[in-house]
C-alpha positions as CSV (number, residue, x, y, z in Angstrom):
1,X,65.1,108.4,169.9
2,X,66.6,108.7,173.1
3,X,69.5,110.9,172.8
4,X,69.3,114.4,171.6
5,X,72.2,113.9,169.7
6,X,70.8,110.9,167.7
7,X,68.0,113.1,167.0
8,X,69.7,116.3,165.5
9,X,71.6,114.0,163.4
10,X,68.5,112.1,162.3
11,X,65.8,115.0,162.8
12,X,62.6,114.4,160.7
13,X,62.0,117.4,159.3
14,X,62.2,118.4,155.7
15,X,62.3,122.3,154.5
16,X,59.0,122.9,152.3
17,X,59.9,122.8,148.3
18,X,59.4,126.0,146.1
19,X,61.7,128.4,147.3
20,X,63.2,130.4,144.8
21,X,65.8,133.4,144.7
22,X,68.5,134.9,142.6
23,X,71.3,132.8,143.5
24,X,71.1,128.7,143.8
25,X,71.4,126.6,146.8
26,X,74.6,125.2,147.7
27,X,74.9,121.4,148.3
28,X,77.5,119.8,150.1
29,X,78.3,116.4,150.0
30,X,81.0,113.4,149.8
31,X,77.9,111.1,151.0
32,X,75.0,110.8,149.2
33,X,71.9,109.3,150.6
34,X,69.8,106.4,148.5
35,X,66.1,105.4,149.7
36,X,67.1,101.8,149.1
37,X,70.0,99.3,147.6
38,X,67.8,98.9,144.8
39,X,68.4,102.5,143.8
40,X,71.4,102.6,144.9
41,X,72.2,100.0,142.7
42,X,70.8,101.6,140.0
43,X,72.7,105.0,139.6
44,X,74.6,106.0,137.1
45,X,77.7,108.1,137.6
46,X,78.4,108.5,133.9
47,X,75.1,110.9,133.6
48,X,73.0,113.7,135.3
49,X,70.0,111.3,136.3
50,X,70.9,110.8,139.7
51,X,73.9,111.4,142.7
52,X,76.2,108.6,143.6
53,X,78.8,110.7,145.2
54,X,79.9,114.2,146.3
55,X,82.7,113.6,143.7
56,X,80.7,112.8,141.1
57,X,78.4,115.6,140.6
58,X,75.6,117.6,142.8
59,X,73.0,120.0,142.0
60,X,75.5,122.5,142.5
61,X,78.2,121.2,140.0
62,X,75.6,119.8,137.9
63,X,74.0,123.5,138.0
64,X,77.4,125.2,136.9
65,X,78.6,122.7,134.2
66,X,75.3,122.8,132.3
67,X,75.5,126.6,132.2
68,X,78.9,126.9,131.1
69,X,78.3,124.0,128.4
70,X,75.6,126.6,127.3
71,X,78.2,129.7,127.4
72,X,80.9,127.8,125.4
73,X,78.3,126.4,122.6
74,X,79.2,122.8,123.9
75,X,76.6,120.0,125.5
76,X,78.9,118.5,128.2
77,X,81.1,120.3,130.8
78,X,83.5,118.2,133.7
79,X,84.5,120.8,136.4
80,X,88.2,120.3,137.4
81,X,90.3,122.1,140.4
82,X,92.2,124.3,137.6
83,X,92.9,124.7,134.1
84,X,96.0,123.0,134.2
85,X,93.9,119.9,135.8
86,X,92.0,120.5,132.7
87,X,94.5,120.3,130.7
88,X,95.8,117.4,132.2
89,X,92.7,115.5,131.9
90,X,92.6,115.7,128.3
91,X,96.3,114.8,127.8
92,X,95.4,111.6,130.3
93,X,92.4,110.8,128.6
94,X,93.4,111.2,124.9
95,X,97.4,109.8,125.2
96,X,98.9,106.9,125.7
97,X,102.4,105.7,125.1
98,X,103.8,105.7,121.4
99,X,101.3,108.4,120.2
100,X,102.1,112.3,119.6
101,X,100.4,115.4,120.7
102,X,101.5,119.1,118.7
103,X,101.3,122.1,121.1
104,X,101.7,125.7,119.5
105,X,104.9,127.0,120.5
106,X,102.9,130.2,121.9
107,X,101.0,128.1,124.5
108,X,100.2,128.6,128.0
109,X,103.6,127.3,129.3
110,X,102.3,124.9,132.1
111,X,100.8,123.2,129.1
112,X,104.3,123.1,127.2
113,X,105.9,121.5,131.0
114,X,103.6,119.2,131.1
115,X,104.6,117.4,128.1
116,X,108.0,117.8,128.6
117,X,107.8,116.1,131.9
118,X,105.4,113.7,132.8
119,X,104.1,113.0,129.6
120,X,107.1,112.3,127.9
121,X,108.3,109.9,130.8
122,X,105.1,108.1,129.8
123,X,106.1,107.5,126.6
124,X,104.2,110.4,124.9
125,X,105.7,112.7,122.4
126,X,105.2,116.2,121.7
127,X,106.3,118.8,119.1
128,X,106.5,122.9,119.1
129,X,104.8,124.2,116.3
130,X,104.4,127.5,114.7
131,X,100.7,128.6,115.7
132,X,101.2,131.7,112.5
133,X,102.3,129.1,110.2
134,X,99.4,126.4,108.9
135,X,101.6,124.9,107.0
136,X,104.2,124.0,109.8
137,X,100.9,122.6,111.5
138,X,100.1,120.2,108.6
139,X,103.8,119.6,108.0
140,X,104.2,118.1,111.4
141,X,100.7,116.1,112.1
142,X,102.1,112.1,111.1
143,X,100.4,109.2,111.5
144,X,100.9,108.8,115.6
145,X,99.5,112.2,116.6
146,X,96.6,111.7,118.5
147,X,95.8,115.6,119.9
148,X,96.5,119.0,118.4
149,X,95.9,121.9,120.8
150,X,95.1,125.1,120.0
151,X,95.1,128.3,121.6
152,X,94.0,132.0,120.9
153,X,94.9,134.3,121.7
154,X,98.7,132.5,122.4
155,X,99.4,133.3,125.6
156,X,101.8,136.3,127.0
157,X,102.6,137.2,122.9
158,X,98.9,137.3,122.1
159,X,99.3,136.0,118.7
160,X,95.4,135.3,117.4
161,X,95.8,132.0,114.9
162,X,94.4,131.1,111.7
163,X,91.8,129.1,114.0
164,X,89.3,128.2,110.6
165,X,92.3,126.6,109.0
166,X,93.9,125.5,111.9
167,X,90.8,123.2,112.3
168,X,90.5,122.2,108.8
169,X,93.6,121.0,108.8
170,X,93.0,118.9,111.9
171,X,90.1,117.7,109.9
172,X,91.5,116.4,107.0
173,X,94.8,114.7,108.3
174,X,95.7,111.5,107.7
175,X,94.3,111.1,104.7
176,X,90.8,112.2,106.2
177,X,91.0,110.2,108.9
178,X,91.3,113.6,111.3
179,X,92.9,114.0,114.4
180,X,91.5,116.1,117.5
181,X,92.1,119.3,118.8
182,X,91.6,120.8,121.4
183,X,91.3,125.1,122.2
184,X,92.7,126.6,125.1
185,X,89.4,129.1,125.0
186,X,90.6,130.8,128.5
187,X,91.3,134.1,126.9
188,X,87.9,134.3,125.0
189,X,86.2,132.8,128.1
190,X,82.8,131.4,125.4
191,X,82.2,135.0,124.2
192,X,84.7,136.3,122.1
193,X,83.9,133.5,119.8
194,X,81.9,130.2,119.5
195,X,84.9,127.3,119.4
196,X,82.5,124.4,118.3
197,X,80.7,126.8,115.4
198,X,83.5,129.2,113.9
199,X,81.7,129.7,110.4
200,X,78.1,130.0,111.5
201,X,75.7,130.0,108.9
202,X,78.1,127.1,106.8
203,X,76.0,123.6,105.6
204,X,78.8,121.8,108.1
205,X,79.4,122.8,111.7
206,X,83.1,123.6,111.9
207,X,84.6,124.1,115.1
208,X,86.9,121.9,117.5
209,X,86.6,118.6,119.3
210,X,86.9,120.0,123.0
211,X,87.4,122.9,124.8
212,X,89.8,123.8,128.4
213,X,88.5,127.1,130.4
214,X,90.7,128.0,133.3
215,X,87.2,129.4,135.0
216,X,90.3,131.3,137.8
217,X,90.0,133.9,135.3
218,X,86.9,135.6,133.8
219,X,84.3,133.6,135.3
220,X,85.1,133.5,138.7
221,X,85.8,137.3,138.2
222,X,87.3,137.5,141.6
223,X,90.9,136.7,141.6
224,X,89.8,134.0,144.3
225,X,89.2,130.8,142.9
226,X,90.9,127.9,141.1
227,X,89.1,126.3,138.7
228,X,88.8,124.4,135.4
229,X,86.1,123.1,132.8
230,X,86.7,120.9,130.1
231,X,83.7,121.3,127.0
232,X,82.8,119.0,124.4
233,X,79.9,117.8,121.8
234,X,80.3,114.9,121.5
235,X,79.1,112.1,124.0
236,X,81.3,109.5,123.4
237,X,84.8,111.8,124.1
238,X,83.1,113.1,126.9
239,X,82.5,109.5,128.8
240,X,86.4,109.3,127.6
241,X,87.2,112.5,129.5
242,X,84.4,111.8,132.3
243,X,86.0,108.0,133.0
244,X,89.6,109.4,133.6
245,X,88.2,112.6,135.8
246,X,86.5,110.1,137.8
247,X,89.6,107.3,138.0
248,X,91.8,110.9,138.8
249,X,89.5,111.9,141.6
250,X,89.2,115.4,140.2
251,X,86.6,117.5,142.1
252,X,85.9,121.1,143.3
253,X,84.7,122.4,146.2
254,X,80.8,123.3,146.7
255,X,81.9,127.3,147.7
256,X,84.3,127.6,145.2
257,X,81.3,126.5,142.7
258,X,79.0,128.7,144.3
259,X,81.5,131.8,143.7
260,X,81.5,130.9,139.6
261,X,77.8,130.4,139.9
262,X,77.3,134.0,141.7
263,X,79.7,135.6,138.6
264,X,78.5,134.1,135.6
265,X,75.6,136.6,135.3
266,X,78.0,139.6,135.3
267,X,80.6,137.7,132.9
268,X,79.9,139.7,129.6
269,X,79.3,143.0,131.1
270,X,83.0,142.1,133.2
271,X,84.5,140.8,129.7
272,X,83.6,144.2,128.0
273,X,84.9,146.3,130.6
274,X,88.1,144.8,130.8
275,X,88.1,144.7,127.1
276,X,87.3,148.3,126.6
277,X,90.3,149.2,129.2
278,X,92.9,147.0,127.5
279,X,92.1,148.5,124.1
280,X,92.5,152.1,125.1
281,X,95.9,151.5,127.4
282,X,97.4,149.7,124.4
283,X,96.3,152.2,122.0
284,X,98.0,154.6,124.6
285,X,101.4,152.8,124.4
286,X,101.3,152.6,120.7
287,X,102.4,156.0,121.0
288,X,105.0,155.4,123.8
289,X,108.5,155.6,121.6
290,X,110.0,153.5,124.8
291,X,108.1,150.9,123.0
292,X,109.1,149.2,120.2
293,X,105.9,146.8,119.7
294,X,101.9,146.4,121.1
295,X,100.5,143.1,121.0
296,X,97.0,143.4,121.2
297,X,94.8,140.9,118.8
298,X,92.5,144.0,118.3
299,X,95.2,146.5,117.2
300,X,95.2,146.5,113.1
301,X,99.7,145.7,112.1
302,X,99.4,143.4,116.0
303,X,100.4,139.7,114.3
304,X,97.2,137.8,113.4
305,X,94.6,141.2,113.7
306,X,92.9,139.7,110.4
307,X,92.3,136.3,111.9
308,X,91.0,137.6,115.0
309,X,88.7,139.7,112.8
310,X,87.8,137.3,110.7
311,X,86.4,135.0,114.0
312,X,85.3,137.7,116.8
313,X,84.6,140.7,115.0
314,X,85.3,144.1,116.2
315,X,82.8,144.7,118.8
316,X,83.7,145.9,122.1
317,X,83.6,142.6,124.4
318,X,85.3,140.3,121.6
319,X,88.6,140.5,123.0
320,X,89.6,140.2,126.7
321,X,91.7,142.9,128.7
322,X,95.3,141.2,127.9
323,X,97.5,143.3,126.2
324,X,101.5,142.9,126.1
325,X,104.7,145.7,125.1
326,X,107.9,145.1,124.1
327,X,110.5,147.4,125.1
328,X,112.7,149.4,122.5
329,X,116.2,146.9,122.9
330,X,117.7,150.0,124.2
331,X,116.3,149.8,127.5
332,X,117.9,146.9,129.8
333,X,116.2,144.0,131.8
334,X,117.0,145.6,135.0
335,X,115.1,148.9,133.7
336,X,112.4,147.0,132.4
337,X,112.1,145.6,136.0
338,X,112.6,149.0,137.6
339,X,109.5,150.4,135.7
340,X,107.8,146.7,136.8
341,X,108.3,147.9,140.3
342,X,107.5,151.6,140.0
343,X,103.9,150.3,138.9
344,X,101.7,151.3,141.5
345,X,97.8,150.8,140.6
346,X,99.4,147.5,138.5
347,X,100.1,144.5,140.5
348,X,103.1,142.0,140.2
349,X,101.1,139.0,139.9
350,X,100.2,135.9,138.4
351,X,96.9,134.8,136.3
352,X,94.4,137.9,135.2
353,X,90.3,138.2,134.8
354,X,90.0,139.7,138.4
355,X,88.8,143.6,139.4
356,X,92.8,144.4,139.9
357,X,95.1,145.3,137.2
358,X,98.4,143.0,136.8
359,X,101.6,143.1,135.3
360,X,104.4,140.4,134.8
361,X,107.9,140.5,132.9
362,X,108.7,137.6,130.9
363,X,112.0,135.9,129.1
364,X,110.7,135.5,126.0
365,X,113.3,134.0,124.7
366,X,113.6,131.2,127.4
367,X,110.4,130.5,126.0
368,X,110.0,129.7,122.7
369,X,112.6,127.3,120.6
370,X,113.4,130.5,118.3
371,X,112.5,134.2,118.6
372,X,109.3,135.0,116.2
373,X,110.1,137.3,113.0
374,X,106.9,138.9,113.8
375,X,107.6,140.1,117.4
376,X,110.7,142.8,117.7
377,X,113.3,142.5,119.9
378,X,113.1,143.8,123.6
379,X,112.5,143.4,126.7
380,X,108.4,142.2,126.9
381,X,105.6,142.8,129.3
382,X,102.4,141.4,129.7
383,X,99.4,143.8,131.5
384,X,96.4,142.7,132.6
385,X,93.7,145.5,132.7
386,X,91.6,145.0,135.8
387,X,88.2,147.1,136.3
388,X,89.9,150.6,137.6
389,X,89.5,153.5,135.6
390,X,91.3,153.8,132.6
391,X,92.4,157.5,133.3
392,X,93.9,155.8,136.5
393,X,95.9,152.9,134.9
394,X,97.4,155.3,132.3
395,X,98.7,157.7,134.5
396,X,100.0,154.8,136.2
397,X,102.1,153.4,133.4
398,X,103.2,157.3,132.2
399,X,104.9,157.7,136.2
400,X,106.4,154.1,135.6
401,X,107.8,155.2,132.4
402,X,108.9,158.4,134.0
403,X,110.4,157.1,137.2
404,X,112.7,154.2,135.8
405,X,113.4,155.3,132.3
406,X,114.0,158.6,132.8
């Protein structure tokens, strides 16, 4: 080669194979290289036996969804930009005009505004239903619903489902014919329970048909990464889910998968801690007369304790570090805010599974279609516990309490 430049882009040598360490290489690619047109002919972009495209799948992505197929009890795993991309993928995949998809009225609300919009321009309807209430599920599942979504815990009320009947009942709708559902399985992040195995030990597996994981949360640990995974078991709804990721374009970028990849291992011992600090602050509060309810799935009287027992158990690490208050009704929005702000080790912010605590007011009842009988009336707040010290985060929440409702 003549030119330097031609020869630093098509330099000969190759780094010796067998290095190992800790932490994975990173690849980075939209190009992918083939040793001929006869293999390139040959790949496959519906499997892991070769590369075709940065889009579809490196080592690196490859590396990351096999794992966290592993940590959610699944066998396949499509890494999307968000959860609500992963969400999105399953409503694309699964619906198509004239069918029906039931969302539990305690969902993640994104999910909720998704069917309101775009979905239901496309022809797709949708129906509320009450996530406490089995009945109300069966009631409402007809002959056009396609996809049932589940979620526990529900998110900002922290309602934990009947998830064994809840399934069951997917199961044997429509005469036996079944429909699917799908879990929202962001708050137990694959180790609070196992979704695709939630009777282990039974003659027939029991779990759901796909799981959503916004990995921004637990497994990315950081607070500085969006991303998504959508989980399944079985091969033939994954190439469903795989066909419309790929006709979507949905990828992730090669850093942001390294960031996962360099969290997972401390995922557990993360989970635990926050659990163990959300526990104790809501335990805390329970004794707070400015408060006139704890929703905690872990706290025995907080609605659907017993179903949350029944699943995860009541070991430390079964139960994320969410925990949400309602307000006595006394106290007024505007003082509800004014404690909001007073916060000061608590952060007004968004999304949750990071090192720093959070805090966010919400309008329940712009919300959900009716206000809950289980859930008093107030004012409610939903508290992330981050990774400070406990100590810390209550004498946090006392000032608050102190400076604005004083």
């Amino acid at each position: 080669m003549s030119d330097k430049t031609t020869g630093l882009i098509h330099h000969p040598y190759v780094p010796p194979a067998g290095f190992a360490a800790p932490q994975p290489g990173v690849y980075k690619a939209s190009t992918v290289i083939f040793p001929s047109v006869a293999d390139m002919r040959s790949r496959e972009w519906k499997d892991k036996t070769g590369y075709t495209y940065g889009l579809h799948g490196t080592p690196t992505t490859y590396l990351l969804e096999e794992r966290l197929a592993t940590l959610e009890g699944g066998a396949q795993c499509l890494l999307v930009p968000s959860g609500l991309a992963a969400i999105a993928n399953v409503g694309l995949s699964l619906l198509k005009s004239g069918d029906e998809v039931l969302i539990p009225a305690n969902a993640y609300g994104p999910n909720k505004a998704l069917a309101e919009g775009e979905l239901k321009d496309w022809g797709v309807r949708y129906q509320l239903y009450d996530p406490m209430d089995g009945q109300d599920l069966a009631r409402r599942i007809g002959p056009k619903t396609r996809l049932v979504w589940l979620e526990a815990a529900g998110s900002v009320t922290l309602e934990f489902p009947d998830l064994v009947a809840q399934v069951r009942i997917c199961r044997n709708a429509n005469g036996g014919a079944g429909v699917l559902c799908a879990l929202d399985n962001t708050w137990g992040a694959g180790l609070a329970f196992n979704a695709f195995d939630l009777v282990p030990g039974a003659a027939q597996r029991l779990g759901v048909d796909l799981t959503i994981h916004a990995l921004t949360k637990y497994p990315s640990g950081g607070g500085d990464v969006l991303m998504g995974a959508v989980v399944t078991r079985d091969e033939g709804l994954h190439l469903r889910l795989k066909r419309t990721h790929m006709h979507l374009g949905l990828g992730v970028g090669a850093n942001d998968v390294e960031a996962v990849l360099r969290s997972l291992p401390s995922l557990s011992l993360r989970y635990a801690a926050h659990d163990r600090t959300a526990r104790a602050l809501a335990r805390w509060c329970q004794t707070r007369p400015e408060f006139a309810q704890v929703l905690h799935p872990a706290l025995p009287g907080s609605p659907g304790h017993e179903h949350w027992r029944a699943v995860c158990g009541e070991e430390e690490g079964r139960a994320a570090g969410l925990f949400s208050v309602i307000f006595d009704a006394r106290y007024s929005q505007a003082q509800v805010d004014a404690f909001c702000d007073a916060l000061r080790l608590f952060k007004l912010g968004y999304s949750w599974g990071g090192p720093m605590s959070l805090v966010v007011p919400y309008d329940l009842a712009g919300m959900r279609p009716t206000w809950p009988a289980h859930l008093a009336r107030g004012s409610l707040v939903r508290f992330s516990a981050g990774l400070e010290a406990v100590q810390d985060l209550q004498a946090d929440l006392a000032q608050a309490l102190a400076a604005a409702l004083a």
